[in-house]
C-alpha positions as CSV (number, residue, x, y, z in Angstrom):
1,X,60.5,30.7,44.9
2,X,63.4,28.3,44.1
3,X,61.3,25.9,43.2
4,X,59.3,27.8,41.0
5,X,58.8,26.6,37.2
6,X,58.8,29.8,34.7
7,X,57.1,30.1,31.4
8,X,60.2,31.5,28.9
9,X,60.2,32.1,25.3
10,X,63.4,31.5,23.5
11,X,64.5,34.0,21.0
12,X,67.6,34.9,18.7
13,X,68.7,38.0,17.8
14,X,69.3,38.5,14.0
15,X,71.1,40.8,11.5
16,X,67.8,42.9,10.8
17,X,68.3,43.5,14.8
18,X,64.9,41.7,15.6
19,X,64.6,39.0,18.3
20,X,63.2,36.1,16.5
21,X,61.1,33.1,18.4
22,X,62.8,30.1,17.9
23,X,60.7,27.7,20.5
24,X,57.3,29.6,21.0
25,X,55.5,29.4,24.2
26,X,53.1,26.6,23.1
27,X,56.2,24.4,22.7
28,X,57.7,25.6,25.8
29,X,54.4,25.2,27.9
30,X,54.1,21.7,26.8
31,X,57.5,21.0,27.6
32,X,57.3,22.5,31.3
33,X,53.8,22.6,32.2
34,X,53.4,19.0,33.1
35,X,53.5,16.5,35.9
36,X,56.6,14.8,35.5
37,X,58.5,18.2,34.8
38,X,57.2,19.2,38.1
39,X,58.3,16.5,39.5
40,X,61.0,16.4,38.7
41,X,62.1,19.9,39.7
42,X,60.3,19.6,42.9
43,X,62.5,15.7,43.7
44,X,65.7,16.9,46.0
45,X,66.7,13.2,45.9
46,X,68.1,13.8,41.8
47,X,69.9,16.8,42.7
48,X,72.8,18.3,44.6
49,X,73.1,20.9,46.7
50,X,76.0,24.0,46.6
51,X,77.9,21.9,49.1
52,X,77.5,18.9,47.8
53,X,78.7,20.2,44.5
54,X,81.9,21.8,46.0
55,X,82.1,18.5,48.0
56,X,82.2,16.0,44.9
57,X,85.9,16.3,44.1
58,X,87.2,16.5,48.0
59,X,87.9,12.8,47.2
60,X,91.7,10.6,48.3
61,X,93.2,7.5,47.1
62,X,95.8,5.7,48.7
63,X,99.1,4.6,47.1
64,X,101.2,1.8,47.2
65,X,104.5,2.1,48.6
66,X,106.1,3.2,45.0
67,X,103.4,6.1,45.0
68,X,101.2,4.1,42.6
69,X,97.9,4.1,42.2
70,X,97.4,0.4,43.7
71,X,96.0,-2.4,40.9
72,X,93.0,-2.9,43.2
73,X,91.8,0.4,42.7
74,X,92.9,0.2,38.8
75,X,90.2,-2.8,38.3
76,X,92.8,-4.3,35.8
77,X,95.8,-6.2,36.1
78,X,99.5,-5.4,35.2
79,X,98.9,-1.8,34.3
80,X,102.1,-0.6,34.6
81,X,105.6,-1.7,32.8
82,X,108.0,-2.5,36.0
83,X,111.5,-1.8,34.5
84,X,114.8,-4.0,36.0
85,X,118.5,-3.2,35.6
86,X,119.2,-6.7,34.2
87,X,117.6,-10.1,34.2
88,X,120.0,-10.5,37.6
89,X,117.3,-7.7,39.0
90,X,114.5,-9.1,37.0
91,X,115.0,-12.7,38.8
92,X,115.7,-11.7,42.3
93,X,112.2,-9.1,42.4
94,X,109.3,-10.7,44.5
95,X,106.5,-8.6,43.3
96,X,106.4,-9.6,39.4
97,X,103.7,-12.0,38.8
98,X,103.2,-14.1,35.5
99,X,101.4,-12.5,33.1
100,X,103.1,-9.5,33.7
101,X,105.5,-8.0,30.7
102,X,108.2,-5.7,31.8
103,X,111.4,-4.2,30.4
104,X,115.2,-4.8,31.4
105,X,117.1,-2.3,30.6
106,X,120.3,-4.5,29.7
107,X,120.0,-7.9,28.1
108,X,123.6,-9.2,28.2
109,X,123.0,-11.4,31.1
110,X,120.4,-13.4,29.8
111,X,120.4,-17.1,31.0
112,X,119.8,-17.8,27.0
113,X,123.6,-16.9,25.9
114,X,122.6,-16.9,21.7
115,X,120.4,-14.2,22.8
116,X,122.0,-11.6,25.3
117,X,122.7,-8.3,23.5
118,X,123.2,-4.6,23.7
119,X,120.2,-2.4,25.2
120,X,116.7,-3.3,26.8
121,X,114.3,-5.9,26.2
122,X,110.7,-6.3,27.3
123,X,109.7,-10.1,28.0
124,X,106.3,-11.4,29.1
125,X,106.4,-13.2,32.8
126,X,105.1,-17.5,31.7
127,X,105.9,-19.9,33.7
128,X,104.6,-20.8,37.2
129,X,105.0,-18.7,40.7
130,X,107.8,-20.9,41.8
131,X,109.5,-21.5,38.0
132,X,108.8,-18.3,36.2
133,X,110.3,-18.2,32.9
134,X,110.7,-15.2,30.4
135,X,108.8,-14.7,27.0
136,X,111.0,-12.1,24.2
137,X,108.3,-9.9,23.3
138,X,110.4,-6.6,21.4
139,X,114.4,-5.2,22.0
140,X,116.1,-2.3,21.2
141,X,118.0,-3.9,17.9
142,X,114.5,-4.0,16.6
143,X,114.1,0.0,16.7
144,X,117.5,0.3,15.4
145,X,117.4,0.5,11.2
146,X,117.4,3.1,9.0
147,X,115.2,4.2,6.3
148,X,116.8,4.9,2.7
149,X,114.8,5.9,-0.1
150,X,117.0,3.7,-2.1
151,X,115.7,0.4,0.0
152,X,111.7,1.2,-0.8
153,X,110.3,-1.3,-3.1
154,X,107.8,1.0,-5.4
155,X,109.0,3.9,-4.4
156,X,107.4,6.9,-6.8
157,X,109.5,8.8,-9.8
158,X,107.4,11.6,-10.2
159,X,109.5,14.9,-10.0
160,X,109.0,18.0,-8.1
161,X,107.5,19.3,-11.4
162,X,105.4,16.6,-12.3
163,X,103.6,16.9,-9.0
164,X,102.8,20.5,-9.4
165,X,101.5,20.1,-12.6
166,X,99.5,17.3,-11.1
167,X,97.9,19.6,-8.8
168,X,97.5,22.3,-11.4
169,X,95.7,20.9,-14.3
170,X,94.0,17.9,-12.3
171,X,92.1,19.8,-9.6
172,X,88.7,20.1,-10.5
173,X,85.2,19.8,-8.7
174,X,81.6,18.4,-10.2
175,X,80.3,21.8,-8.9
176,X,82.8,24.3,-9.5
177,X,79.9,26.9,-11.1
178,X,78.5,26.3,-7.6
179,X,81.7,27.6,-5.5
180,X,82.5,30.0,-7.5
181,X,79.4,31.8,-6.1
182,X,80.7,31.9,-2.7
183,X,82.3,35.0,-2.0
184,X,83.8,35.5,1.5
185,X,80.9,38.0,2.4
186,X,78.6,35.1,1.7
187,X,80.9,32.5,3.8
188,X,81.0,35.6,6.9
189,X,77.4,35.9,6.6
190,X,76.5,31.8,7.1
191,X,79.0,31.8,9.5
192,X,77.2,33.9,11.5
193,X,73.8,32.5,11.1
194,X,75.2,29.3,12.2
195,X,76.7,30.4,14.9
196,X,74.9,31.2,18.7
197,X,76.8,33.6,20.8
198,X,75.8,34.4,24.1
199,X,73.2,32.7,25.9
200,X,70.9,35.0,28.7
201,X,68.2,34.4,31.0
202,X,65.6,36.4,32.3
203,X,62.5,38.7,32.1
204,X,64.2,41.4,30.7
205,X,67.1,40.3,28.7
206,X,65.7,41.4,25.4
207,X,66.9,45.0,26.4
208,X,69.9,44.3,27.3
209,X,73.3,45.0,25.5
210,X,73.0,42.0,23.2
211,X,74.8,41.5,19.4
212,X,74.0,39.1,16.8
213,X,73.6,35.6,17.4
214,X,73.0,35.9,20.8
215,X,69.9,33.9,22.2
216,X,68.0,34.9,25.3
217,X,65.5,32.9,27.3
218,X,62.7,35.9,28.1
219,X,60.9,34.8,31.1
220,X,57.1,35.8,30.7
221,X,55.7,34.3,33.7
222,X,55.2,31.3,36.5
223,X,53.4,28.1,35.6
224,X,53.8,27.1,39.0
225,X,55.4,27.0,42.4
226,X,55.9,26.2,45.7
Protein backbone atom coordinates (compact mmCIF):
# COMPACT_ATOMS: atom_id res chain seq x y z
CA UNK A 1 0.00 0.00 0.00
CA UNK A 2 1.39 3.63 -0.41
CA UNK A 3 0.57 4.34 2.75
CA UNK A 4 2.14 1.45 4.24
CA UNK A 5 4.91 2.02 7.14
CA UNK A 6 7.88 -0.70 6.70
CA UNK A 7 10.06 -2.08 9.36
CA UNK A 8 13.91 -1.65 7.77
CA UNK A 9 17.18 -2.31 9.23
CA UNK A 10 20.00 -0.02 8.26
CA UNK A 11 23.23 -1.53 7.47
CA UNK A 12 26.80 -0.60 6.01
CA UNK A 13 28.81 -2.50 4.02
CA UNK A 14 32.46 -2.76 5.25
CA UNK A 15 36.00 -3.75 4.05
CA UNK A 16 35.73 -7.38 5.60
CA UNK A 17 32.67 -7.36 2.97
CA UNK A 18 30.00 -7.83 5.82
CA UNK A 19 26.88 -5.71 6.08
CA UNK A 20 27.08 -4.19 9.46
CA UNK A 21 23.81 -2.93 11.56
CA UNK A 22 24.19 0.48 12.23
CA UNK A 23 20.44 1.39 13.64
CA UNK A 24 19.03 -2.14 14.65
CA UNK A 25 15.37 -2.88 14.41
CA UNK A 26 14.61 -2.00 18.14
CA UNK A 27 15.76 1.55 17.30
CA UNK A 28 13.96 1.56 14.06
CA UNK A 29 10.61 0.10 15.56
CA UNK A 30 10.57 2.77 18.18
CA UNK A 31 11.23 5.35 15.74
CA UNK A 32 8.29 4.14 13.21
CA UNK A 33 6.01 2.12 15.14
CA UNK A 34 4.13 4.88 16.84
CA UNK A 35 1.08 7.08 16.68
CA UNK A 36 2.38 10.31 15.62
CA UNK A 37 4.69 8.53 12.93
CA UNK A 38 1.53 7.15 11.66
CA UNK A 39 0.06 10.05 11.57
CA UNK A 40 1.93 11.65 10.17
CA UNK A 41 2.44 9.46 7.00
CA UNK A 42 -1.19 8.85 6.90
CA UNK A 43 -1.94 13.32 6.98
CA UNK A 44 -2.20 14.31 2.95
CA UNK A 45 -2.69 17.88 4.29
CA UNK A 46 1.62 18.05 5.04
CA UNK A 47 2.48 16.61 1.77
CA UNK A 48 2.41 17.19 -1.90
CA UNK A 49 1.43 15.39 -4.58
CA UNK A 50 3.52 14.54 -8.17
CA UNK A 51 1.66 17.43 -9.58
CA UNK A 52 1.83 19.53 -7.13
CA UNK A 53 5.58 19.02 -6.96
CA UNK A 54 6.04 19.68 -10.81
CA UNK A 55 3.59 22.57 -10.20
CA UNK A 56 5.69 24.50 -7.42
CA UNK A 57 8.00 26.35 -9.77
CA UNK A 58 5.29 27.13 -12.67
CA UNK A 59 5.32 30.52 -10.78
CA UNK A 60 5.39 34.52 -12.89
CA UNK A 61 6.29 37.90 -11.67
CA UNK A 62 5.65 40.93 -13.40
CA UNK A 63 8.14 43.66 -14.25
CA UNK A 64 8.23 47.16 -14.35
CA UNK A 65 8.56 48.87 -17.51
CA UNK A 66 12.59 48.72 -17.35
CA UNK A 67 12.22 44.84 -17.03
CA UNK A 68 12.87 45.07 -13.26
CA UNK A 69 11.71 43.15 -10.69
CA UNK A 70 9.34 45.93 -9.25
CA UNK A 71 10.39 47.26 -5.37
CA UNK A 72 6.98 46.02 -4.19
CA UNK A 73 7.71 42.62 -4.84
CA UNK A 74 11.58 43.27 -3.56
CA UNK A 75 10.02 44.10 0.13
CA UNK A 76 12.94 46.77 0.38
CA UNK A 77 13.49 50.03 -0.81
CA UNK A 78 16.08 51.48 -3.38
CA UNK A 79 17.54 48.15 -4.40
CA UNK A 80 18.93 49.02 -7.47
CA UNK A 81 21.68 51.85 -8.34
CA UNK A 82 19.83 54.10 -11.18
CA UNK A 83 22.82 55.42 -13.21
CA UNK A 84 22.34 59.18 -15.15
CA UNK A 85 24.50 60.62 -17.90
CA UNK A 86 25.11 63.81 -15.86
CA UNK A 87 23.58 65.73 -13.02
CA UNK A 88 21.52 67.57 -16.13
CA UNK A 89 19.89 63.76 -16.43
CA UNK A 90 20.07 63.24 -12.72
CA UNK A 91 17.76 66.60 -12.13
CA UNK A 92 15.35 66.27 -14.86
CA UNK A 93 14.39 62.19 -13.81
CA UNK A 94 10.94 61.91 -12.05
CA UNK A 95 11.27 58.49 -10.60
CA UNK A 96 14.39 59.06 -8.08
CA UNK A 97 13.13 59.45 -4.68
CA UNK A 98 15.17 60.73 -1.54
CA UNK A 99 16.93 58.19 0.06
CA UNK A 100 17.91 56.79 -2.98
CA UNK A 101 21.84 56.78 -3.96
CA UNK A 102 22.66 56.59 -7.56
CA UNK A 103 25.70 57.17 -9.82
CA UNK A 104 26.27 59.88 -12.62
CA UNK A 105 28.43 58.86 -14.94
CA UNK A 106 30.05 62.51 -15.47
CA UNK A 107 30.48 64.99 -12.74
CA UNK A 108 31.54 68.15 -14.57
CA UNK A 109 28.27 69.76 -14.51
CA UNK A 110 27.73 69.82 -11.02
CA UNK A 111 25.74 72.81 -9.67
CA UNK A 112 28.74 72.93 -6.91
CA UNK A 113 31.61 74.35 -9.44
CA UNK A 114 34.78 73.51 -6.62
CA UNK A 115 33.58 70.11 -7.04
CA UNK A 116 32.83 69.09 -10.78
CA UNK A 117 35.51 66.64 -12.06
CA UNK A 118 36.51 63.93 -14.49
CA UNK A 119 34.45 60.48 -14.29
CA UNK A 120 31.32 59.32 -12.18
CA UNK A 121 30.13 59.95 -8.86
CA UNK A 122 27.55 58.25 -6.71
CA UNK A 123 25.46 60.83 -4.38
CA UNK A 124 22.75 60.02 -1.90
CA UNK A 125 19.19 61.69 -2.94
CA UNK A 126 18.43 64.38 0.79
CA UNK A 127 16.41 66.87 0.43
CA UNK A 128 12.62 67.07 0.10
CA UNK A 129 10.27 65.79 -3.06
CA UNK A 130 9.97 69.22 -4.36
CA UNK A 131 13.85 70.52 -3.33
CA UNK A 132 15.99 67.45 -3.61
CA UNK A 133 19.44 67.98 -3.08
CA UNK A 134 22.53 65.66 -3.66
CA UNK A 135 24.86 64.02 -0.90
CA UNK A 136 28.84 63.04 -2.31
CA UNK A 137 29.03 59.63 -1.24
CA UNK A 138 32.43 58.05 -3.43
CA UNK A 139 33.94 59.23 -7.23
CA UNK A 140 36.14 57.86 -9.50
CA UNK A 141 39.45 60.10 -8.28
CA UNK A 142 38.95 58.04 -5.22
CA UNK A 143 39.72 54.59 -7.03
CA UNK A 144 42.45 56.24 -8.87
CA UNK A 145 46.06 55.82 -6.90
CA UNK A 146 48.68 53.62 -7.11
CA UNK A 147 50.31 51.34 -4.78
CA UNK A 148 54.30 51.45 -4.46
CA UNK A 149 56.12 49.37 -2.21
CA UNK A 150 58.15 52.31 -1.58
CA UNK A 151 54.96 54.32 -0.03
CA UNK A 152 54.13 51.33 2.74
CA UNK A 153 54.93 52.49 6.16
CA UNK A 154 56.45 49.05 7.81
CA UNK A 155 56.77 47.44 5.00
CA UNK A 156 58.93 43.96 5.75
CA UNK A 157 62.90 43.45 4.74
CA UNK A 158 63.02 39.93 4.99
CA UNK A 159 64.62 38.44 1.70
CA UNK A 160 63.58 35.73 -0.46
CA UNK A 161 66.16 33.70 1.53
CA UNK A 162 65.30 34.66 4.80
CA UNK A 163 61.73 33.54 4.28
CA UNK A 164 62.70 30.10 3.17
CA UNK A 165 64.79 29.46 5.89
CA UNK A 166 61.85 30.76 7.94
CA UNK A 167 59.79 28.06 6.69
CA UNK A 168 62.57 25.42 6.92
CA UNK A 169 63.87 25.43 10.32
CA UNK A 170 60.69 26.94 12.03
CA UNK A 171 57.99 24.43 11.01
CA UNK A 172 57.44 22.24 13.70
CA UNK A 173 54.27 20.51 15.29
CA UNK A 174 53.63 19.52 19.38
CA UNK A 175 52.81 16.06 17.76
CA UNK A 176 55.07 15.41 15.11
CA UNK A 177 55.87 11.55 16.48
CA UNK A 178 52.03 11.44 16.06
CA UNK A 179 51.91 12.36 12.10
CA UNK A 180 54.65 10.69 11.32
CA UNK A 181 52.52 7.54 11.80
CA UNK A 182 50.21 8.39 9.18
CA UNK A 183 51.06 6.74 6.08
CA UNK A 184 48.89 7.41 3.02
CA UNK A 185 47.44 3.77 3.25
CA UNK A 186 46.25 4.75 6.74
CA UNK A 187 44.86 8.24 5.48
CA UNK A 188 43.00 6.01 2.23
CA UNK A 189 41.77 3.62 4.76
CA UNK A 190 39.87 6.46 7.17
CA UNK A 191 38.85 8.02 4.29
CA UNK A 192 36.91 5.37 3.42
CA UNK A 193 35.46 4.53 6.77
CA UNK A 194 34.31 7.98 6.87
CA UNK A 195 32.90 8.09 3.95
CA UNK A 196 28.97 6.64 2.88
CA UNK A 197 28.61 5.86 -0.75
CA UNK A 198 25.57 4.74 -2.13
CA UNK A 199 22.45 4.78 -0.30
CA UNK A 200 19.62 1.76 -1.36
CA UNK A 201 16.30 0.72 -0.30
CA UNK A 202 14.58 -2.31 -0.28
CA UNK A 203 14.00 -6.03 0.82
CA UNK A 204 16.58 -7.27 -1.10
CA UNK A 205 19.33 -4.82 -1.46
CA UNK A 206 21.87 -6.67 0.55
CA UNK A 207 22.42 -8.86 -2.64
CA UNK A 208 22.80 -6.48 -4.83
CA UNK A 209 26.01 -5.20 -6.63
CA UNK A 210 27.08 -3.02 -3.71
CA UNK A 211 30.93 -1.79 -2.79
CA UNK A 212 32.25 -0.43 0.29
CA UNK A 213 30.67 2.23 2.08
CA UNK A 214 27.54 1.76 0.63
CA UNK A 215 24.51 1.74 3.17
CA UNK A 216 21.29 -0.04 2.38
CA UNK A 217 17.98 0.20 4.14
CA UNK A 218 16.79 -3.81 4.15
CA UNK A 219 13.14 -3.77 4.49
CA UNK A 220 12.12 -6.80 6.71
CA UNK A 221 8.52 -6.23 7.05
CA UNK A 222 5.12 -3.97 7.43
CA UNK A 223 4.26 -2.46 10.88
CA UNK A 224 1.24 -1.27 9.42
CA UNK A 225 -0.97 0.00 6.67
CA UNK A 226 -3.80 1.08 5.11
Amino acid sequence: MANDIKKIVIRRLESDNQYHVYYPQTLVDGLQDNEATREHFANADIHVTADQRANVLNKGLVLDDKGLVPDTLMGTKGVGLRDYANFAALKAATNVKVGEMVMVLDAQDNDDVAARHEGWEIVKVTGTAEAKTYEFITKAQLMDYVVHPDHINGMYTSSKADIDAMVANDHTHANLAVLNTLTEEKMNALAKKGQTGTIKYGENVDTLDNKEGDMVYKVTGVIAGE
